[in-house]
N, C-alpha and C positions, 0 to 999 in steps of 0.2 A: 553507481546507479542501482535504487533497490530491485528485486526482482520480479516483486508483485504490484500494481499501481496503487494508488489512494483512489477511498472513495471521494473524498471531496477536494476542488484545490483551493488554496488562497494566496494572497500577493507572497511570492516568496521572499520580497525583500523586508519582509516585516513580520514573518512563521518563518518557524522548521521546525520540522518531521522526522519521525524514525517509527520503524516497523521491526516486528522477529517473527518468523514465520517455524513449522515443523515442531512448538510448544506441545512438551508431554503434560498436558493440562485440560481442566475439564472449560471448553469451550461456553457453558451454558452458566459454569460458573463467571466466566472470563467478563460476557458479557454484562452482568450486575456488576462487576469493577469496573468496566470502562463508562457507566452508568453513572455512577459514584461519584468517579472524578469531572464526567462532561460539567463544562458550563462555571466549573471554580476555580482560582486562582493555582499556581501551579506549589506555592507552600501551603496551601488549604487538602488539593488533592493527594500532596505529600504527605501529609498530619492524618488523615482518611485511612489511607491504606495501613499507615505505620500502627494505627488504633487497631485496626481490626489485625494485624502480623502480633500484638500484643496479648489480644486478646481481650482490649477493653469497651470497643464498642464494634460490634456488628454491619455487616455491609445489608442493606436493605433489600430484598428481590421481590422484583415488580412480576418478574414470572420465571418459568421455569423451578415454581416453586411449591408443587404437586408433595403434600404432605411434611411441609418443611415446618421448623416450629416456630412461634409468636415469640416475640425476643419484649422484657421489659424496657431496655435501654431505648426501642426505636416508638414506644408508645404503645404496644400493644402490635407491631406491625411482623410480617413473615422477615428474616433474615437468618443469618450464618457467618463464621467465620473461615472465611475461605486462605487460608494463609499461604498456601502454595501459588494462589492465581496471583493473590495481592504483593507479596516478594516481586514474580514474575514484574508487576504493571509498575513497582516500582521500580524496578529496576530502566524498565522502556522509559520512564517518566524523566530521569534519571540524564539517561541517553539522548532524550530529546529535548532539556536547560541546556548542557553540554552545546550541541548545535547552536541553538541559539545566542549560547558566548561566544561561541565564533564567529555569526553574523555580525555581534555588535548590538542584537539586544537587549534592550533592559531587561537585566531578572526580577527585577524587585514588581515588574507592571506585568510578568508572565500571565497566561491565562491559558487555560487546557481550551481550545477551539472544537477539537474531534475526537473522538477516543472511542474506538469500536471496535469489537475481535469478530472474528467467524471461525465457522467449522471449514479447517484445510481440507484433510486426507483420512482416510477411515481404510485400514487395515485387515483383513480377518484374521482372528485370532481365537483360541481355543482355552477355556482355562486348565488348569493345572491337574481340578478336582473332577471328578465326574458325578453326576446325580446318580444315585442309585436306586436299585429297581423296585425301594422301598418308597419310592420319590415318586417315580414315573409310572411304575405299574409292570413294569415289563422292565428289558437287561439292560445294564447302567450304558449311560450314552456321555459324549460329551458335550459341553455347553458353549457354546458360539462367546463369547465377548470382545468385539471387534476392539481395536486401538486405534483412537482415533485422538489428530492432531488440531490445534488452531493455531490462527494467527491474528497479531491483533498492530492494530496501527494506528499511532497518537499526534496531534499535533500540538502544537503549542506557540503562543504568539501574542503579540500587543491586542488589547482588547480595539474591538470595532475593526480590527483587520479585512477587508474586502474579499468576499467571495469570490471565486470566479466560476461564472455562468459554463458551464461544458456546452458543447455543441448535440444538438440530438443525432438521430440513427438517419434519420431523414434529411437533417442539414448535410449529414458527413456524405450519404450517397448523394445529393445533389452536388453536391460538390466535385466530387470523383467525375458524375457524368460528365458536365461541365468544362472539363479540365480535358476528358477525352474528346469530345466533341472539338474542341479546341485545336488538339490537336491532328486532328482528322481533316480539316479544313486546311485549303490549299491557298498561300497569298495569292490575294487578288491582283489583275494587271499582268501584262505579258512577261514574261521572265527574259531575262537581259541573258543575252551569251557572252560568255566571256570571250575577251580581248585574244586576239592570238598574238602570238610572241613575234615582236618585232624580231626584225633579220637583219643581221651583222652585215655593215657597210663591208663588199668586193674589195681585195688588194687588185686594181688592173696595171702596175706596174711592174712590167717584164724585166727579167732578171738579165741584165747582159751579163753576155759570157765572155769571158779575159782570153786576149789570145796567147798561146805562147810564143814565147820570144826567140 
């Protein structure tokens, strides 16, 4: 059982999933790779990451991308190559065909259904160097740069795979009431006492005494 949930489910007998959590990786990068691969075939997503680990074509960022530079290869459009994040998601990718051979899937119809990382845990951390006071105006200090973790978690599965709808916050607590209430309530009708224990038929034959002789 993994230890953190999916955001989304689907029929499990037709997907499967794998997740890594506590990744020493830039989460903001992570997110443009799970981008990348959403929505293509599971050796298209493969061919993606492997390009950009090569160095030959660029992963595309839609944001998190605050003075990033215009790549020729994407048309004129912001990307980078991330090659620490794209190992990572290949490898998840990887991990999650695997499963799927052991369902019984076809690999050949695989399709990436979900692929999304987030920001885990963030650390405080101090760097190494200190600004000095040539820097700051005043005596050298040190400089905060937190460590900070993601996680990211992929599904993969036959294309057209069924959703499945979750229950909302307000289905679940009616729910709950419901069940209590339930139990709160007492059977209706008089309540039967139970039977008492039949009593052992009397031995009334007396014991004659032998006389002696």
């Amino acid at each position: 059982m993994s230890r953190f949930g999916y955001a989304i489910d689907y029929d499990a007998t037709k997907t499967a999933r794998a997740q890594v959590y506590d990744l020493d990786a830039s989460y903001k990068d992570m997110t443009q790779v799970c981008a990348a691969m959403r929505g293509k075939s599971a050796d298209a997503a493969a061919e993606t990451l492997q390009a950009a680990i090569n160095l030959e074509k660029p992963i595309r960022f839609y944001s998190h991308a605050k003075g990033l530079g215009h790549r020729s290869q994407l048309g004129g459009k912001q990307g980078k190559f991330p090659k620490k994040e794209c190992k990572l998601a290949l490898s998840l990718l990887k991990n999650a065909i695997a499963a799927a051979a052991d369902k019984g899937i076809d690999a050949k119809g695989l399709m990436v259904l979900h692929a999304q990382a987030y920001k885990q845990n963030s650390y405080p951390r101090y760097r190494r160097t200190f600004a000095s006071s040539h820097t700051l105006g005043y005596g050298k200090q040190a400089i905060l740069s937190r460590y900070v973790t993601a996680r990211v978690e992929i599904t993969v599965g036959e294309k057209g795979a069924k959703r499945i709808a979750r229950k909302t916050a307000r289905q679940v607590t009616a729910g709950l009431k419901a069940d209590r209430e339930a139990r709160r309530k007492k059977p209706e009708g008089k309540e039967e006492k139970p039977e008492a224990p039949k009593e052992l038929p009397k031995n009334d034959d007396k014991v004659k005494e032998t006389g002696k002789d």
